[in-house]
mmCIF file of the N, C-alpha and C atoms, coordinates in Angstrom:
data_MODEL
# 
_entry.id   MODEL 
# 
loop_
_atom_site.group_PDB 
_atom_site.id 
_atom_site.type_symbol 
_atom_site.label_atom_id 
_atom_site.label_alt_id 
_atom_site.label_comp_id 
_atom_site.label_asym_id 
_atom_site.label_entity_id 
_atom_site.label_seq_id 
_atom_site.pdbx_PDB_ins_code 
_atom_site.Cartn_x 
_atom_site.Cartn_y 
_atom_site.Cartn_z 
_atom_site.occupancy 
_atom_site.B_iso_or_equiv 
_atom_site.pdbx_formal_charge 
_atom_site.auth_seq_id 
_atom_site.auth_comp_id 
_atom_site.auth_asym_id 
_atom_site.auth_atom_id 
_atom_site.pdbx_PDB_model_num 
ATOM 1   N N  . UNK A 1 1  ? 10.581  -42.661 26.974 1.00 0.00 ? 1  UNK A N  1 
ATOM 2   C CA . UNK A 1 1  ? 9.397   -43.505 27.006 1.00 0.00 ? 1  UNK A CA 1 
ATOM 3   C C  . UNK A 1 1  ? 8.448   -43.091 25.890 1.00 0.00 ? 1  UNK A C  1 
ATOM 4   N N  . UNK A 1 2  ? 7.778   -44.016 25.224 1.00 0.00 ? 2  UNK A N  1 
ATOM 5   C CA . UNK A 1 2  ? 7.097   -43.578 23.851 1.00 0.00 ? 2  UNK A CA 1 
ATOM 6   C C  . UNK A 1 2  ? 5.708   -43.036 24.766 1.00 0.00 ? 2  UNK A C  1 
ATOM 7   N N  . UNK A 1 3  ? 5.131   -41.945 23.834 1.00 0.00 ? 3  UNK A N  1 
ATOM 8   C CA . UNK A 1 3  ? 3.560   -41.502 24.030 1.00 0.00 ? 3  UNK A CA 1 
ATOM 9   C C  . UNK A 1 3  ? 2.724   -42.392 24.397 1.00 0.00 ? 3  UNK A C  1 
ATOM 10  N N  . UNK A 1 4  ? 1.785   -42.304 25.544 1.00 0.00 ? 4  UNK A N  1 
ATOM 11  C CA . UNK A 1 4  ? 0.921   -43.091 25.716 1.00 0.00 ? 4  UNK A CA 1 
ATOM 12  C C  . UNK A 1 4  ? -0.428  -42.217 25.544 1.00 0.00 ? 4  UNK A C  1 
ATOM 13  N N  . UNK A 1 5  ? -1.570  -42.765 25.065 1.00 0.00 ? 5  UNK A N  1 
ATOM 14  C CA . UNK A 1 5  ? -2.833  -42.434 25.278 1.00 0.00 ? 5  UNK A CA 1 
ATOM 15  C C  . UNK A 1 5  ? -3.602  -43.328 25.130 1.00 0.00 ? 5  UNK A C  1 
ATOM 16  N N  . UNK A 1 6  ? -5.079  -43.210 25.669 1.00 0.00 ? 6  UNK A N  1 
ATOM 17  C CA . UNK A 1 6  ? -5.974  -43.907 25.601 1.00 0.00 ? 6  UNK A CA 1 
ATOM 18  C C  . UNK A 1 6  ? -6.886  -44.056 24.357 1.00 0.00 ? 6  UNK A C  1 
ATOM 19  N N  . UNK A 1 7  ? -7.214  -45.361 24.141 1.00 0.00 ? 7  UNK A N  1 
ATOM 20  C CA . UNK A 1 7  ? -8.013  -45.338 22.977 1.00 0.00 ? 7  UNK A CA 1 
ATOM 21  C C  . UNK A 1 7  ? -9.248  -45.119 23.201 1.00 0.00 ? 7  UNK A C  1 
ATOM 22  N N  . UNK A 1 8  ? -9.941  -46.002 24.384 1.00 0.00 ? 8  UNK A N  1 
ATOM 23  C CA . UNK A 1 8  ? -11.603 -45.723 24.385 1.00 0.00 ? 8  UNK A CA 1 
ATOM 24  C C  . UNK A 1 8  ? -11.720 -44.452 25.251 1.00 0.00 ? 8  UNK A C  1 
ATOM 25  N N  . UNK A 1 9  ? -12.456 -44.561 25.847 1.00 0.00 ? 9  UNK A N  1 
ATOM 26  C CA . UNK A 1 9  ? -12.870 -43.215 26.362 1.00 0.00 ? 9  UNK A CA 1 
ATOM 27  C C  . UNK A 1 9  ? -13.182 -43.982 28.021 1.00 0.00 ? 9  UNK A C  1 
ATOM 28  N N  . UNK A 1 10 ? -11.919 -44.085 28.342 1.00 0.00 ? 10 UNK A N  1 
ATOM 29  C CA . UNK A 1 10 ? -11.441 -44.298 29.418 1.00 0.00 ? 10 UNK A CA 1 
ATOM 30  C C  . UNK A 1 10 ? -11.317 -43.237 30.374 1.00 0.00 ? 10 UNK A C  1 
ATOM 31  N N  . UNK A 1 11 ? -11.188 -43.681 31.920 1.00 0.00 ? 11 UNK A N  1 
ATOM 32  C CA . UNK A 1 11 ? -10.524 -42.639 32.716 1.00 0.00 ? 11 UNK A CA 1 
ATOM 33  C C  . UNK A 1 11 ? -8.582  -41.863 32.344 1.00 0.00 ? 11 UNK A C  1 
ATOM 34  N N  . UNK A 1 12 ? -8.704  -41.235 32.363 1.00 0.00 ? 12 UNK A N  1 
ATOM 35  C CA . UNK A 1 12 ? -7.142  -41.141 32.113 1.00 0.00 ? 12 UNK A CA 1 
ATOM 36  C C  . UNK A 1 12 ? -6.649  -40.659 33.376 1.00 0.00 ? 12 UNK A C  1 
ATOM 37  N N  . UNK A 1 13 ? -7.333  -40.202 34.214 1.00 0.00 ? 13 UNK A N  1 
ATOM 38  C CA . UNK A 1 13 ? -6.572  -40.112 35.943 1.00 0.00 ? 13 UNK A CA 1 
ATOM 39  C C  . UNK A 1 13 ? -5.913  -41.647 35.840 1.00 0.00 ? 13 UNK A C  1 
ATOM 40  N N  . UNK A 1 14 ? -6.504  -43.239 35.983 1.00 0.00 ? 14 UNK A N  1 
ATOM 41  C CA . UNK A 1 14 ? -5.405  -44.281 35.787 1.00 0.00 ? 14 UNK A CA 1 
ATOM 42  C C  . UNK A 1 14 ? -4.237  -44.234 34.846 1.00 0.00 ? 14 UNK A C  1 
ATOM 43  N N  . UNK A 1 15 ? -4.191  -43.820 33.526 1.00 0.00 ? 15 UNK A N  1 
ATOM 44  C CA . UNK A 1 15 ? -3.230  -43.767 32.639 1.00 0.00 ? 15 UNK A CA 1 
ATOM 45  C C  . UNK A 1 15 ? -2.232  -42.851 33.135 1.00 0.00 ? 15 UNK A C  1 
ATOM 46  N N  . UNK A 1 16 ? -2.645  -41.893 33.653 1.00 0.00 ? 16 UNK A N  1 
ATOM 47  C CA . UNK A 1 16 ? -1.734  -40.079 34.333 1.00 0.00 ? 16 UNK A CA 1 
ATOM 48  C C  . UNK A 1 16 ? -0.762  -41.039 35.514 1.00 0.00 ? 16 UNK A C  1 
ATOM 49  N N  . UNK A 1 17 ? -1.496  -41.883 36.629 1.00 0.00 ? 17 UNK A N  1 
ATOM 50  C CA . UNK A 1 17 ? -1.320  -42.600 37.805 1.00 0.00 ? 17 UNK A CA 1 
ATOM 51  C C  . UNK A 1 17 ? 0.051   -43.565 37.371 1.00 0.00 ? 17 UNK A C  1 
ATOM 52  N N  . UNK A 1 18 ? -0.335  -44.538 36.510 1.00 0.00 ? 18 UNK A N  1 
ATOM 53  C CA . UNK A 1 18 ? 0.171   -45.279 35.788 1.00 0.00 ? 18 UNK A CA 1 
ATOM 54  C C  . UNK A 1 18 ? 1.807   -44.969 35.198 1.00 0.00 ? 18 UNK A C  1 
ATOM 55  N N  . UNK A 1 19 ? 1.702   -43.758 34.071 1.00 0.00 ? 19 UNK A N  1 
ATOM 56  C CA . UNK A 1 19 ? 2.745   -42.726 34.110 1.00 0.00 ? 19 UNK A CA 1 
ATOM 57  C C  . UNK A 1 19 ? 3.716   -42.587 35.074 1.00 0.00 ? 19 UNK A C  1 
ATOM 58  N N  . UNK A 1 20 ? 2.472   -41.896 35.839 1.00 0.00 ? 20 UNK A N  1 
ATOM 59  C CA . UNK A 1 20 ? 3.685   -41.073 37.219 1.00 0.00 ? 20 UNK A CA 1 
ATOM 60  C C  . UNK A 1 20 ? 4.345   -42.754 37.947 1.00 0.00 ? 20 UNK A C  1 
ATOM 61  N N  . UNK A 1 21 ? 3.615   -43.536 37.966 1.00 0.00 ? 21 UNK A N  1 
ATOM 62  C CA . UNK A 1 21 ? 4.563   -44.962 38.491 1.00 0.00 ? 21 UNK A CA 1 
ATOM 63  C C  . UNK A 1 21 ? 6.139   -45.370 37.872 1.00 0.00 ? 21 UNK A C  1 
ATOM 64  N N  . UNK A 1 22 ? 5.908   -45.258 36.405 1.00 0.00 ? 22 UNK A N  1 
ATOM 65  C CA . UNK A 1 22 ? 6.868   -45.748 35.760 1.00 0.00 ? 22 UNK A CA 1 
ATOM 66  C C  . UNK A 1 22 ? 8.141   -44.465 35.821 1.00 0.00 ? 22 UNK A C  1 
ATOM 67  N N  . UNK A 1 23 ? 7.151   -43.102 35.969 1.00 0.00 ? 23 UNK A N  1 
ATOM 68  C CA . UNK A 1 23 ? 8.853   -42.328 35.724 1.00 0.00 ? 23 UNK A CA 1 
ATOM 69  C C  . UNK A 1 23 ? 9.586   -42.406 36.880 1.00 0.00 ? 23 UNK A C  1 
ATOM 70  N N  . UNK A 1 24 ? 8.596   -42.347 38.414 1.00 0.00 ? 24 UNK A N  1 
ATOM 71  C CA . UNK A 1 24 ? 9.421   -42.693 39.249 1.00 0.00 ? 24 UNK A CA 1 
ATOM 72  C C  . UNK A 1 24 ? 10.035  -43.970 39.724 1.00 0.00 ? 24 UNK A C  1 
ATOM 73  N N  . UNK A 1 25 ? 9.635   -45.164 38.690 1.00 0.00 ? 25 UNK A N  1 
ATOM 74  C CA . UNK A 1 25 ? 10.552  -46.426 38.625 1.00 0.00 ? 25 UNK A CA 1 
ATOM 75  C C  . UNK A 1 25 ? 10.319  -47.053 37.938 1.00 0.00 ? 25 UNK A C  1 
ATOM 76  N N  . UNK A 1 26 ? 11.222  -46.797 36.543 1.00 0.00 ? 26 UNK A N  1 
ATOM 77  C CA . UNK A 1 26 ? 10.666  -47.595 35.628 1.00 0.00 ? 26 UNK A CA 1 
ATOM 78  C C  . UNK A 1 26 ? 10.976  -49.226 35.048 1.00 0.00 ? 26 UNK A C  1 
ATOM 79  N N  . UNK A 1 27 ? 11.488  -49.172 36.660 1.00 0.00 ? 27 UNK A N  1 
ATOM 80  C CA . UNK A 1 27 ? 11.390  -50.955 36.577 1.00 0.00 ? 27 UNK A CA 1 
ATOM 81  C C  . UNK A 1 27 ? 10.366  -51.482 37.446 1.00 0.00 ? 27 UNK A C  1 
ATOM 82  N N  . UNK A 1 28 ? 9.493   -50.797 38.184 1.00 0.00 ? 28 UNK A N  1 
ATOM 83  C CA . UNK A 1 28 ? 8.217   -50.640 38.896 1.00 0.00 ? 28 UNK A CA 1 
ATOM 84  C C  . UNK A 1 28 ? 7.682   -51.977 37.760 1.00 0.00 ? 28 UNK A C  1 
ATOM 85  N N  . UNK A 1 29 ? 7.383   -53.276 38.765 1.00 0.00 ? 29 UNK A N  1 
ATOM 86  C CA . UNK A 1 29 ? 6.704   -54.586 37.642 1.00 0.00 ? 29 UNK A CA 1 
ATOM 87  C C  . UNK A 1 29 ? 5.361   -54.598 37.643 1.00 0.00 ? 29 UNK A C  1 
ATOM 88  N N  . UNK A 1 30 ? 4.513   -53.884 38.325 1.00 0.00 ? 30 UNK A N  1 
ATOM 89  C CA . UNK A 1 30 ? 3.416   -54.139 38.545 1.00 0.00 ? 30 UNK A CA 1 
ATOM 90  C C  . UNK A 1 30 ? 2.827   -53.333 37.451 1.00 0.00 ? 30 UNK A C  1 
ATOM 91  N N  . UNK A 1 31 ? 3.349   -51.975 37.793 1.00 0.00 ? 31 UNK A N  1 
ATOM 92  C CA . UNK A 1 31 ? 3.074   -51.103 36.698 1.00 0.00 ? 31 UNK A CA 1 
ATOM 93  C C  . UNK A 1 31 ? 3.418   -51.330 35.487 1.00 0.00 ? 31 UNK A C  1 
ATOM 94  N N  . UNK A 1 32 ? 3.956   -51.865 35.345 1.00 0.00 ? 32 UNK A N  1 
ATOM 95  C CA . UNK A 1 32 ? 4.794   -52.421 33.635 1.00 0.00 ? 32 UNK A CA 1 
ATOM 96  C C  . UNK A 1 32 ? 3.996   -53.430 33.438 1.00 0.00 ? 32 UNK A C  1 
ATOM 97  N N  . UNK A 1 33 ? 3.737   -54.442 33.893 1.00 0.00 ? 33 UNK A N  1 
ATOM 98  C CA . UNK A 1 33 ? 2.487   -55.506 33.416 1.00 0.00 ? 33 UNK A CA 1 
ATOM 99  C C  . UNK A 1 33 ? 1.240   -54.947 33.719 1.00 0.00 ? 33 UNK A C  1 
ATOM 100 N N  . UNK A 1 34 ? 0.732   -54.391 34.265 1.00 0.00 ? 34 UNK A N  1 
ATOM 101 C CA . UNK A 1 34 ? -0.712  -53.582 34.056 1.00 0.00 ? 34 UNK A CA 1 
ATOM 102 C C  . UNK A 1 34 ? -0.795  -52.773 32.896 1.00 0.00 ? 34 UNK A C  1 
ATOM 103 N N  . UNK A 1 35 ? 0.448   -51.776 32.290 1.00 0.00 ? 35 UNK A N  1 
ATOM 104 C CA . UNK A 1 35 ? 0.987   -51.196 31.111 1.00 0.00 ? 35 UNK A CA 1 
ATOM 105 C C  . UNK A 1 35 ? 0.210   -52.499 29.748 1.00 0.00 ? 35 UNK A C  1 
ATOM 106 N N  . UNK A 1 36 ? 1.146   -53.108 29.848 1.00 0.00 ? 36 UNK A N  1 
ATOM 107 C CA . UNK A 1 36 ? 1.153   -54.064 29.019 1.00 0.00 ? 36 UNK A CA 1 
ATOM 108 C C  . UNK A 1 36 ? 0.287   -54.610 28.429 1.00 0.00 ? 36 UNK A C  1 
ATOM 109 N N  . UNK A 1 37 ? -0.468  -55.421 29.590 1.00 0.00 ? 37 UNK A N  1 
ATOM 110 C CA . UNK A 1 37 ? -2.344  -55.504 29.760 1.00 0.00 ? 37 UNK A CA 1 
ATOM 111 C C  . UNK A 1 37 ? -2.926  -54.741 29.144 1.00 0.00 ? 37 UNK A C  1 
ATOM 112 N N  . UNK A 1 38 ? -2.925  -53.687 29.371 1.00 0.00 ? 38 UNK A N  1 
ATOM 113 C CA . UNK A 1 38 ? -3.656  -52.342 28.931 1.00 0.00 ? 38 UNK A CA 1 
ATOM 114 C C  . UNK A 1 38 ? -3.371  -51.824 27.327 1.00 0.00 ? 38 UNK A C  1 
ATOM 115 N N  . UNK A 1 39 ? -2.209  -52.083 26.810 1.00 0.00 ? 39 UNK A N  1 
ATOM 116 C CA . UNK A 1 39 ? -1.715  -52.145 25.213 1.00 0.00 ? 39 UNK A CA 1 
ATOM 117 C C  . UNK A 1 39 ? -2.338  -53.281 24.811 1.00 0.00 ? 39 UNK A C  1 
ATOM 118 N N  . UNK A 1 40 ? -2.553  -54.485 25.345 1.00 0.00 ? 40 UNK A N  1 
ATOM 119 C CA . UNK A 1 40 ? -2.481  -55.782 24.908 1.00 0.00 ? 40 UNK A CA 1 
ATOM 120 C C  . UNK A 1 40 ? -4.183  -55.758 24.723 1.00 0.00 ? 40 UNK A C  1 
ATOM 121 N N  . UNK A 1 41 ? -4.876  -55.677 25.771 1.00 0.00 ? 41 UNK A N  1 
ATOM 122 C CA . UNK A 1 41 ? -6.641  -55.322 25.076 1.00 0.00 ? 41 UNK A CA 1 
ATOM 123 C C  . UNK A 1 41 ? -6.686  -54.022 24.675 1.00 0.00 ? 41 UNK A C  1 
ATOM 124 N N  . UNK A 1 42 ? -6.221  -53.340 23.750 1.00 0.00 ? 42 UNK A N  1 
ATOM 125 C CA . UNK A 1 42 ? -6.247  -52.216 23.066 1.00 0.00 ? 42 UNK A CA 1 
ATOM 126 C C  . UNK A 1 42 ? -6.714  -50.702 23.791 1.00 0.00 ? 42 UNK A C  1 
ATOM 127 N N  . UNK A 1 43 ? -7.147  -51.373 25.115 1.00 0.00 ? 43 UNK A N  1 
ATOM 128 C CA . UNK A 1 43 ? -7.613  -49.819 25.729 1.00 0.00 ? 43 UNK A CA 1 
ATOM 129 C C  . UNK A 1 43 ? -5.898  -48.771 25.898 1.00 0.00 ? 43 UNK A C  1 
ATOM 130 N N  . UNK A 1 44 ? -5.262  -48.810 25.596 1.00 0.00 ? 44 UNK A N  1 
ATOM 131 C CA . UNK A 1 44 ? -4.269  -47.728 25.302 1.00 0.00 ? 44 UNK A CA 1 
ATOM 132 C C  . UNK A 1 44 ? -3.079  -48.316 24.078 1.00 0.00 ? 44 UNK A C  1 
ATOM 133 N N  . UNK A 1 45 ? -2.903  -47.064 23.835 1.00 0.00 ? 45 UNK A N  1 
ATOM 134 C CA . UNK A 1 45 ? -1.820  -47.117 22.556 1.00 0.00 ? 45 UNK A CA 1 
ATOM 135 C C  . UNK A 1 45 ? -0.691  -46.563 22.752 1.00 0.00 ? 45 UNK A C  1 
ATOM 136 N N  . UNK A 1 46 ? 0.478   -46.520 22.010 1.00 0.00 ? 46 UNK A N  1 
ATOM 137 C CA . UNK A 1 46 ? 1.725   -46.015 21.756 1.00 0.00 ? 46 UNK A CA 1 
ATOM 138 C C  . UNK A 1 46 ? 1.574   -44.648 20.753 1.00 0.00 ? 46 UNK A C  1 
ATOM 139 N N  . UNK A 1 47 ? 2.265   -43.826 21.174 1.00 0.00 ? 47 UNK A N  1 
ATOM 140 C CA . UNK A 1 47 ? 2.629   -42.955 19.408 1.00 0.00 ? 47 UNK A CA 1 
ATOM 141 C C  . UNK A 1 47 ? 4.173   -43.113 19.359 1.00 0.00 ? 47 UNK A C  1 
# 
């Protein structure tokens, strides 16, 4: 799974939460479109 972090100065307990969703299922859809969302208005990035 590529690096995730936050761009603004967000909570990152949701991003950590978020994480721990996808490793324990990372076909988990809810979490994967909230992911997405969250890349898509720039509040988190890829490395």
């Amino acid at each position: 799974m590529a690096m995730l972090y936050l761009k603004r100065g967000e909570n990152g307990n949701a991003l950590d939460a978020l994480k721990n969703a996808l490793k324990i299922d990372p076909k988990h859809e809810s979490a994967k479109a909230l992911l997405q969302e969250m890349i898509r208005q720039g509040i988190v990035g890829q490395k």
